[in-house]
MMTF fields as JSON, N, C-alpha, C and O atoms, coordinates in Angstrom:
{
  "mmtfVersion": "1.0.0",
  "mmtfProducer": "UNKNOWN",
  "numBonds": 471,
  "numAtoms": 472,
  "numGroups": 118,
  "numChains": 1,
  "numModels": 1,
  "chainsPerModel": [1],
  "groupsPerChain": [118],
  "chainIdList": ["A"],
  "bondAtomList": [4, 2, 8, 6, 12, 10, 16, 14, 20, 18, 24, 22, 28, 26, 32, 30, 36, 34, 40, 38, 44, 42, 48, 46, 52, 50, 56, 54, 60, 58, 64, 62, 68, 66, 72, 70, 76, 74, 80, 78, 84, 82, 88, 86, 92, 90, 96, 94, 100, 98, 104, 102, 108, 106, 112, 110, 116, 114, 120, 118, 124, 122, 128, 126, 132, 130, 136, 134, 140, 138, 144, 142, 148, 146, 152, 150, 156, 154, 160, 158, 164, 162, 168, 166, 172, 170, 176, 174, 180, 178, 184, 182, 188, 186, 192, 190, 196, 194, 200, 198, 204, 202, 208, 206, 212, 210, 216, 214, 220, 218, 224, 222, 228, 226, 232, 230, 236, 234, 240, 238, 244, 242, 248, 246, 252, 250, 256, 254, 260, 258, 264, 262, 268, 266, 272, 270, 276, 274, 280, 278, 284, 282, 288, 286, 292, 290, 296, 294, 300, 298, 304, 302, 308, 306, 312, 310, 316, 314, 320, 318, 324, 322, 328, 326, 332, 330, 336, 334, 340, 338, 344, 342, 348, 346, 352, 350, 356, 354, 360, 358, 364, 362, 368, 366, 372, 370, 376, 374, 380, 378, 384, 382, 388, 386, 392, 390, 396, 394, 400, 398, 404, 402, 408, 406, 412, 410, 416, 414, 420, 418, 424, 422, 428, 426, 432, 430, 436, 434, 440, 438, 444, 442, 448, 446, 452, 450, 456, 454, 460, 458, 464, 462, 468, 466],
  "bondOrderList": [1, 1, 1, 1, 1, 1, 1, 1, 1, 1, 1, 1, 1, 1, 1, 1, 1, 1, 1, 1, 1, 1, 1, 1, 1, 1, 1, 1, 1, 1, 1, 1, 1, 1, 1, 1, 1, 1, 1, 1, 1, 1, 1, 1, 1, 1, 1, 1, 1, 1, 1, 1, 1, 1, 1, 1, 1, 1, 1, 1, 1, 1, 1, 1, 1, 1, 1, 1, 1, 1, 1, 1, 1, 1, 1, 1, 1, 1, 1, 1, 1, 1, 1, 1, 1, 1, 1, 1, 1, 1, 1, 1, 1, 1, 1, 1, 1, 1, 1, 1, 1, 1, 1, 1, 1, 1, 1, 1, 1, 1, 1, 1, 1, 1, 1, 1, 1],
  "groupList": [{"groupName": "UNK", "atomNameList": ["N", "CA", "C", "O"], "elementList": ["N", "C", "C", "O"], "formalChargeList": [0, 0, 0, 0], "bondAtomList": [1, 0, 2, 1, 3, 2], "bondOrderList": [1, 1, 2], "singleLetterCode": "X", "chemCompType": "L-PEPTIDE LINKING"}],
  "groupTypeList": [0, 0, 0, 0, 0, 0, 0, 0, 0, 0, 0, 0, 0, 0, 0, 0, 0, 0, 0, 0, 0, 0, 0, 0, 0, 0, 0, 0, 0, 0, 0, 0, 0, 0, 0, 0, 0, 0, 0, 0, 0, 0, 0, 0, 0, 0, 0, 0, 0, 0, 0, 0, 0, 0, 0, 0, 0, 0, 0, 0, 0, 0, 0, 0, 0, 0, 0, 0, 0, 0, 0, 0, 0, 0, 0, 0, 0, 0, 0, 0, 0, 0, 0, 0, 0, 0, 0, 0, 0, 0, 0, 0, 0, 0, 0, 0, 0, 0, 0, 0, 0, 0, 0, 0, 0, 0, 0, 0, 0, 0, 0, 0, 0, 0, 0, 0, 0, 0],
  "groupIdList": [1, 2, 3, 4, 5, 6, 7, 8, 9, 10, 11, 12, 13, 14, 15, 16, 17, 18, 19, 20, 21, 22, 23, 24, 25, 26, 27, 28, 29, 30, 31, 32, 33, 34, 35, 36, 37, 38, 39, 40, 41, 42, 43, 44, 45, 46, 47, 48, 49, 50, 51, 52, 53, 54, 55, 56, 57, 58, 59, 60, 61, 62, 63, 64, 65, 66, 67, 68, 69, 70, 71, 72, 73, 74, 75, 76, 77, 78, 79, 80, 81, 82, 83, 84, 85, 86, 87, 88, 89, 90, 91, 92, 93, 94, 95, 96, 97, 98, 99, 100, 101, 102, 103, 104, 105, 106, 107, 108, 109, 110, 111, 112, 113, 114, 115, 116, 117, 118],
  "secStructList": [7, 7, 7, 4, 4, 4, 7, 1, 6, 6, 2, 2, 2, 2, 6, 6, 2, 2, 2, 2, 2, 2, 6, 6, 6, 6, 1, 7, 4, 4, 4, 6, 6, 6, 6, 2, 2, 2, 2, 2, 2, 2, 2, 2, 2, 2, 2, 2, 2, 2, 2, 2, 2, 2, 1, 1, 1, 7, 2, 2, 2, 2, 2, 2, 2, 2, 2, 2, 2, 6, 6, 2, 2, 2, 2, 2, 2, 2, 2, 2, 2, 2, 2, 2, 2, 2, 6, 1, 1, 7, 6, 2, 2, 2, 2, 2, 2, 6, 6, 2, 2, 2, 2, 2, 2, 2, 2, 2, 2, 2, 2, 2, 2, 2, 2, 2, 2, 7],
  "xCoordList": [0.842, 0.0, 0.894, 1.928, 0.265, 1.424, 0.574, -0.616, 0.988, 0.334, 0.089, 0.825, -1.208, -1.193, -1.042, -1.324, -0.747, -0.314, 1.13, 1.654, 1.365, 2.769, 2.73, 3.849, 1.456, 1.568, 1.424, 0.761, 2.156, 2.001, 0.536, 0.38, -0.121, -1.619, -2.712, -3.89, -2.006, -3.268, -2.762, -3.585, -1.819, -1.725, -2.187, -2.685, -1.917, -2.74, -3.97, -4.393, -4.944, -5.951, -6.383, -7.589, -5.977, -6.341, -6.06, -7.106, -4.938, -4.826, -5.844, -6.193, -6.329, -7.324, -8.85, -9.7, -9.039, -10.254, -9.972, -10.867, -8.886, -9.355, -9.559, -10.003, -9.104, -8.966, -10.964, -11.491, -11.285, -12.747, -13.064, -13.693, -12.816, -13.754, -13.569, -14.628, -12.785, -12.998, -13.425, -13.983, -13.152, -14.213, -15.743, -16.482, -15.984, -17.301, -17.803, -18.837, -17.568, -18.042, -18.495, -19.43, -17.786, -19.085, -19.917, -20.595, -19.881, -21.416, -22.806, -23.021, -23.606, -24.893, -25.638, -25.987, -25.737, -26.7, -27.81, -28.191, -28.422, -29.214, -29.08, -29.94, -27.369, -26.695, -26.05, -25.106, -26.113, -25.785, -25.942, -24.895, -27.092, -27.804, -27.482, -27.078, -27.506, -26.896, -25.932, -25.785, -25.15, -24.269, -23.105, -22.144, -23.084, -21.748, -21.601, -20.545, -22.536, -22.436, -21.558, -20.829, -22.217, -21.868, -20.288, -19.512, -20.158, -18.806, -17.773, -16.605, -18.108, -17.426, -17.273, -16.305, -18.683, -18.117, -17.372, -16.762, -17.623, -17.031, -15.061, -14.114, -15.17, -13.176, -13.115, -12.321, -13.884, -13.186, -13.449, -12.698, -14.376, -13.837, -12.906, -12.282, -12.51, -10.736, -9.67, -9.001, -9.602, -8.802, -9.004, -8.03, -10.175, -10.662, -10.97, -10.997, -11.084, -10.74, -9.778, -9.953, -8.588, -6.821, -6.799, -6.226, -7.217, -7.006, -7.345, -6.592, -8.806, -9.208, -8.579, -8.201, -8.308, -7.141, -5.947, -5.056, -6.109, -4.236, -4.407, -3.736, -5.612, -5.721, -6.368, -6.705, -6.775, -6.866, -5.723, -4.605, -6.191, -4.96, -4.272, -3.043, -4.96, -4.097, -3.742, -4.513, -2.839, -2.627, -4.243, -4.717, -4.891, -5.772, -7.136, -7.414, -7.592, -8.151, -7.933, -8.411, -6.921, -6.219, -6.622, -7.509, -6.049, -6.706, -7.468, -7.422, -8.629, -10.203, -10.482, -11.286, -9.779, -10.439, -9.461, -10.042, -8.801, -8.067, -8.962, -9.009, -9.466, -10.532, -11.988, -12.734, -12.323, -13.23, -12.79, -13.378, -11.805, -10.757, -11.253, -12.07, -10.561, -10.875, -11.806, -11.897, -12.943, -14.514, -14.664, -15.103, -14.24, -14.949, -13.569, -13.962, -12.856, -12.03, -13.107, -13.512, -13.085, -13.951, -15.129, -15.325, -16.015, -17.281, -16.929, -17.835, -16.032, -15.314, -15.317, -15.568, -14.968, -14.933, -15.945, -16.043, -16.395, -18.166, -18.585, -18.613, -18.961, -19.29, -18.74, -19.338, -17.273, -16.697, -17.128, -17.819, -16.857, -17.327, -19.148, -19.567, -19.767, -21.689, -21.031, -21.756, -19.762, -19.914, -19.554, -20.242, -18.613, -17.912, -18.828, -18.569, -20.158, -20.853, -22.059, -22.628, -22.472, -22.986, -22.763, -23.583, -21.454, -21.208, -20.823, -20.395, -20.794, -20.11, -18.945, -18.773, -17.587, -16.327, -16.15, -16.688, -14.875, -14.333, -13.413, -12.276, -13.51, -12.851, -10.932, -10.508, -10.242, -8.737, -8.982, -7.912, -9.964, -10.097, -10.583, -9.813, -11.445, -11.778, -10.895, -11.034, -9.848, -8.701, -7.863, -7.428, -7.599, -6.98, -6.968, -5.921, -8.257, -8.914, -8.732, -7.878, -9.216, -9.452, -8.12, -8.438, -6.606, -5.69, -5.255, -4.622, -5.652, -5.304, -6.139, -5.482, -6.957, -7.529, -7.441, -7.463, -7.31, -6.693, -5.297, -5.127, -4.431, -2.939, -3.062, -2.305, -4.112, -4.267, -4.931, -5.068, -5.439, -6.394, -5.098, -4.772, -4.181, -3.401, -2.299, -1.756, -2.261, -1.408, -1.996, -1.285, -3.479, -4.004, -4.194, -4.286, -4.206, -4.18, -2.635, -2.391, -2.065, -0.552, -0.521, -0.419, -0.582, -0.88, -1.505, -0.972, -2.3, -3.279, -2.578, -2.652, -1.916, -1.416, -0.507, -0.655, 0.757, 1.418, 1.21, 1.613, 0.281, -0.61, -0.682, -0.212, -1.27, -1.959, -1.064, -1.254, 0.46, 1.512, 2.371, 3.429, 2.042, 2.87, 2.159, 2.677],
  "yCoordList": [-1.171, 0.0, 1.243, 1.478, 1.901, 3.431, 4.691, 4.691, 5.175, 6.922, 7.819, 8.385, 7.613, 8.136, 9.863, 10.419, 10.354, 11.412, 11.887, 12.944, 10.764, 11.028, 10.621, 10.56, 10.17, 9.693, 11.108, 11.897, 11.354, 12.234, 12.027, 12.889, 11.458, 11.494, 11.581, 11.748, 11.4, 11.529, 13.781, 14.62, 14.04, 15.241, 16.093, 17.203, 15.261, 16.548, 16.023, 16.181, 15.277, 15.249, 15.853, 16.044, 16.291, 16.904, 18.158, 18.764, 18.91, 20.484, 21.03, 22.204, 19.779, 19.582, 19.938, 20.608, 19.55, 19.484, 21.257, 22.089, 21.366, 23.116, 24.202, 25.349, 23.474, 23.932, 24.441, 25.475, 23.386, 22.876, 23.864, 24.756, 23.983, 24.483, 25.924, 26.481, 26.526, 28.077, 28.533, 29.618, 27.605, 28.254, 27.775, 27.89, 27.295, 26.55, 27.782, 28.217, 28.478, 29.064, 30.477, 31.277, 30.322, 31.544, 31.033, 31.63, 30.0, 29.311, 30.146, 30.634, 30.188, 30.548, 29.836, 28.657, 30.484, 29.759, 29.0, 28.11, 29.212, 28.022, 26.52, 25.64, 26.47, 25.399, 25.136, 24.631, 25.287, 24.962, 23.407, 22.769, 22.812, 21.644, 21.006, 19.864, 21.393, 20.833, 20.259, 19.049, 21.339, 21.244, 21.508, 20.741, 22.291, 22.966, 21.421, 20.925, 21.129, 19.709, 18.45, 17.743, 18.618, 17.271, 17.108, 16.152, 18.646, 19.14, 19.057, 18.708, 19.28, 19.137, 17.558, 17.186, 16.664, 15.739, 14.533, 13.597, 14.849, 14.0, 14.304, 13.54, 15.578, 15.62, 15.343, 14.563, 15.96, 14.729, 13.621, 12.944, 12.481, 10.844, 10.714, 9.659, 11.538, 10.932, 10.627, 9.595, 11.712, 11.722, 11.211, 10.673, 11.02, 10.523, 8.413, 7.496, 8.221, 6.928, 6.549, 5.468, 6.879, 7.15, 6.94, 5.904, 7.591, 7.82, 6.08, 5.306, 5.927, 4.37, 3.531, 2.691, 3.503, 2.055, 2.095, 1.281, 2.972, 2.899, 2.034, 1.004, 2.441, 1.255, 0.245, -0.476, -0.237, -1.789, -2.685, -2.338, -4.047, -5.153, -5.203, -5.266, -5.181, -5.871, -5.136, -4.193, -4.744, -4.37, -4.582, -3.687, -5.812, -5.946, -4.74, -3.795, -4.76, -3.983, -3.114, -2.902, -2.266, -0.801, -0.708, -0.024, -1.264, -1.4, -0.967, 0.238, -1.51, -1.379, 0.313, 1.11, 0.607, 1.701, 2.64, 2.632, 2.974, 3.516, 3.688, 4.53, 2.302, 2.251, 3.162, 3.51, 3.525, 4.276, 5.856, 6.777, 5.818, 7.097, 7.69, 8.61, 6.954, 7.179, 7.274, 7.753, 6.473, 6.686, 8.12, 8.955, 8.402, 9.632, 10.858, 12.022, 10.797, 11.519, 11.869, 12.669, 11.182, 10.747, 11.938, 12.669, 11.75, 11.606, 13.575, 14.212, 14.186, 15.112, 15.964, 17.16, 15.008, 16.262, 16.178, 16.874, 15.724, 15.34, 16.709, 17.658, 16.846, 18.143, 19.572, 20.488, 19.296, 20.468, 20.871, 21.889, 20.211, 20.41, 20.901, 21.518, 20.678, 21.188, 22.45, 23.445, 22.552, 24.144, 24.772, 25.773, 24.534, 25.524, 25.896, 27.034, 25.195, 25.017, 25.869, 26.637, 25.667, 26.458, 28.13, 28.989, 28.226, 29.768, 29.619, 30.722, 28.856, 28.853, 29.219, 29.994, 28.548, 28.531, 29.014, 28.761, 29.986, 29.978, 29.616, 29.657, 29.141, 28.694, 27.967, 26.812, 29.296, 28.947, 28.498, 28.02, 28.339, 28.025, 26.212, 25.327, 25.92, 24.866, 23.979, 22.756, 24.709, 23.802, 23.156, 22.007, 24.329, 24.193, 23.202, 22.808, 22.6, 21.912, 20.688, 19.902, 20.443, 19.496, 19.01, 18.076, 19.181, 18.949, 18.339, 17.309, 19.048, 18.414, 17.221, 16.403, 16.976, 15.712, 14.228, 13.024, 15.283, 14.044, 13.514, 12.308, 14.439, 14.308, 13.098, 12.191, 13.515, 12.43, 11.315, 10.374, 11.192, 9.621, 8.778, 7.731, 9.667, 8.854, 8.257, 7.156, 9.139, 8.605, 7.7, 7.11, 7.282, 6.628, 5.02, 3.97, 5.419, 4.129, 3.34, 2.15, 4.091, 3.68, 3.034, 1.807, 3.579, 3.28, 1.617, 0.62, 1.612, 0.53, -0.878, -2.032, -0.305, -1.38, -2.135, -3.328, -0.972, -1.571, -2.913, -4.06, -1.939, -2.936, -4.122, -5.001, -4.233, -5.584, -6.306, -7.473, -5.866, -6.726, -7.031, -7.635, -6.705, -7.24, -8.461, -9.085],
  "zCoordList": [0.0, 0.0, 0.0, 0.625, -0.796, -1.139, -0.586, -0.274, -0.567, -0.258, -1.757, -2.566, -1.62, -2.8, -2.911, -3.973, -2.161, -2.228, -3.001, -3.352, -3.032, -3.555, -4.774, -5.285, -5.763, -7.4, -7.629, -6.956, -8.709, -9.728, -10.523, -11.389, -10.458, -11.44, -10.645, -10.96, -9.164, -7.755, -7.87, -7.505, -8.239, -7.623, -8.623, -8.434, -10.239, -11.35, -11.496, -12.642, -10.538, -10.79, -9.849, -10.003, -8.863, -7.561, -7.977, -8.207, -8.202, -8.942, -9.945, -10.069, -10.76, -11.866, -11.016, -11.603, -9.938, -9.581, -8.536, -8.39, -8.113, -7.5, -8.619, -8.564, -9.604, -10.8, -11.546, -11.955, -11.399, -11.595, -10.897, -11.467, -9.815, -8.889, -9.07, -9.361, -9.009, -9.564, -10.573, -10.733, -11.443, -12.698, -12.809, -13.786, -11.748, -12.124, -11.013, -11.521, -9.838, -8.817, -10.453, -10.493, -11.13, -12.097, -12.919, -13.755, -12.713, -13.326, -12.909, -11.799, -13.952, -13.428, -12.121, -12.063, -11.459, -10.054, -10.441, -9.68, -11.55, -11.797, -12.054, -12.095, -12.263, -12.121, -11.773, -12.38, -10.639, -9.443, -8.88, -8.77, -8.548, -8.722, -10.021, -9.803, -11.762, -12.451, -13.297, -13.472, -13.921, -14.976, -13.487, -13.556, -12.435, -12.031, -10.799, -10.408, -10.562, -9.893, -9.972, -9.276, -11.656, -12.319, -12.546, -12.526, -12.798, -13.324, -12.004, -12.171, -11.156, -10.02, -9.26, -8.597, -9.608, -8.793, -9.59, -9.072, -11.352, -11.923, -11.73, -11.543, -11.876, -11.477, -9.785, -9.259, -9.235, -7.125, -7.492, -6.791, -8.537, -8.18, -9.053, -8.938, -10.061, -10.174, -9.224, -9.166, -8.457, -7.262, -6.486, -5.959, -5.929, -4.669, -5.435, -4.614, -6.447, -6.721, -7.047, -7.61, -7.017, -7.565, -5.718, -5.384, -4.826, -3.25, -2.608, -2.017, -3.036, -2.869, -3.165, -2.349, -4.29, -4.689, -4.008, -3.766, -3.822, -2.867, -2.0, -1.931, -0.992, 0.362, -0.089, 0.85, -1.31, -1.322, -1.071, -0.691, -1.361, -0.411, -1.976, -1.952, -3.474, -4.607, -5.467, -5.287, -6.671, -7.711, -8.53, -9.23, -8.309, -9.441, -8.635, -9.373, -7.82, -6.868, -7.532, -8.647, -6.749, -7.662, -9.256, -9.768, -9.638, -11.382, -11.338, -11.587, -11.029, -11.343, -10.468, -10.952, -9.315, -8.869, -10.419, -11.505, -10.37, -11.369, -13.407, -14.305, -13.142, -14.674, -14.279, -15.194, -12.738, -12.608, -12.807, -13.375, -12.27, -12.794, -13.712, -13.679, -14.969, -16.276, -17.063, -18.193, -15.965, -16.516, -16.172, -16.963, -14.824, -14.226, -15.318, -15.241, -15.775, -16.604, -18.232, -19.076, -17.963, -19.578, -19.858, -20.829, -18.19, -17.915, -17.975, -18.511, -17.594, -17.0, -18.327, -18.473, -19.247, -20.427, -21.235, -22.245, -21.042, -21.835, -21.359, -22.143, -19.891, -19.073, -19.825, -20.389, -19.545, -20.22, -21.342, -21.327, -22.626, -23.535, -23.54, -24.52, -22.785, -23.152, -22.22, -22.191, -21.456, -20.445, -21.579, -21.776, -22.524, -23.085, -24.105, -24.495, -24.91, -25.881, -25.444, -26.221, -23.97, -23.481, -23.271, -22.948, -23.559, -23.15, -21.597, -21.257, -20.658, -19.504, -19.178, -18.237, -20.157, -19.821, -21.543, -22.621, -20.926, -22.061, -22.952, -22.484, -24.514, -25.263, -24.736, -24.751, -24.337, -23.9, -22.693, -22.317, -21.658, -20.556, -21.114, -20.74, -21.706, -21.85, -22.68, -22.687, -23.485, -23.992, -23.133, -23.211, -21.977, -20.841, -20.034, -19.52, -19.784, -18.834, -19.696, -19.287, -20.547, -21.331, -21.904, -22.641, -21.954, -22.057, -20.694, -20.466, -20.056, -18.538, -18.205, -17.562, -18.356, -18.372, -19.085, -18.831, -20.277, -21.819, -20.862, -20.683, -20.338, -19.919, -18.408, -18.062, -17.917, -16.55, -17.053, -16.272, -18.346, -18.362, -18.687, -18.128, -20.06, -20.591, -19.077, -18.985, -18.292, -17.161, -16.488, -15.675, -16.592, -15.874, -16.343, -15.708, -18.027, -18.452, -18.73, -18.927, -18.682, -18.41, -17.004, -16.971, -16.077, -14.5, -14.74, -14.252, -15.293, -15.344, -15.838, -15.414, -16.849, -18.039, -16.819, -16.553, -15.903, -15.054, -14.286, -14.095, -13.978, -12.914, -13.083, -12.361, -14.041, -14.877, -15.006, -14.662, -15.626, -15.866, -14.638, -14.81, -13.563, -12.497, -11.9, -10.973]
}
């Protein structure tokens, strides 16, 4: 069992999500409850499931919390993309974000592959 504080893909998904969170606090208040929600809790279970697998007992364990990762990565820019389409976020802001995410899945599925082969 490792600390996941100390992976590099637990920490840019965690920078990624304070990240989230300031630009979503100018979201319209009417979405609040929806779009700024969704947007927020899909980037904390990257991190916070990158955090879970750590304290499982197996590599294969880990795996699987790590493939939720990537769901919730996935799930993350789906969001982005209807904010930015919406007029929410803007254009260089949503490249921004969305590079950073593309950049943590690919670390995640790398992470994964490891795994698997040990």
């Amino acid at each position: 069992m490792q600390d996941f504080k100390n992976l590099k893909v637990w920490q840019k998904s965690y920078s990624l999500t304070l990240e989230i969170y300031k630009i979503t606090a100018s979201f319209p208040k009417e979405e609040l409850f929806g779009l700024t929600s969704q947007i927020r809790r899909a980037s904390s279970s990257i991190s916070a499931n990158i955090a879970e697998g750590c304290g499982r007992q197996s590599d294969i364990d880990f795996a699987r919390f790590l493939q939720i990762s990537i769901g919730s990565a996935s799930e993350l820019q789906n969001h982005l993309l209807l904010a930015k389409d919406l007029g929410f976020i803007k254009t260089e802001n949503y490249e921004i974000l969305e590079t950073q995410a593309n950049e943590i899945k690919k670390m995640l599925i790398s992470f994964v592959g490891k795994l698997r082969k040990t």
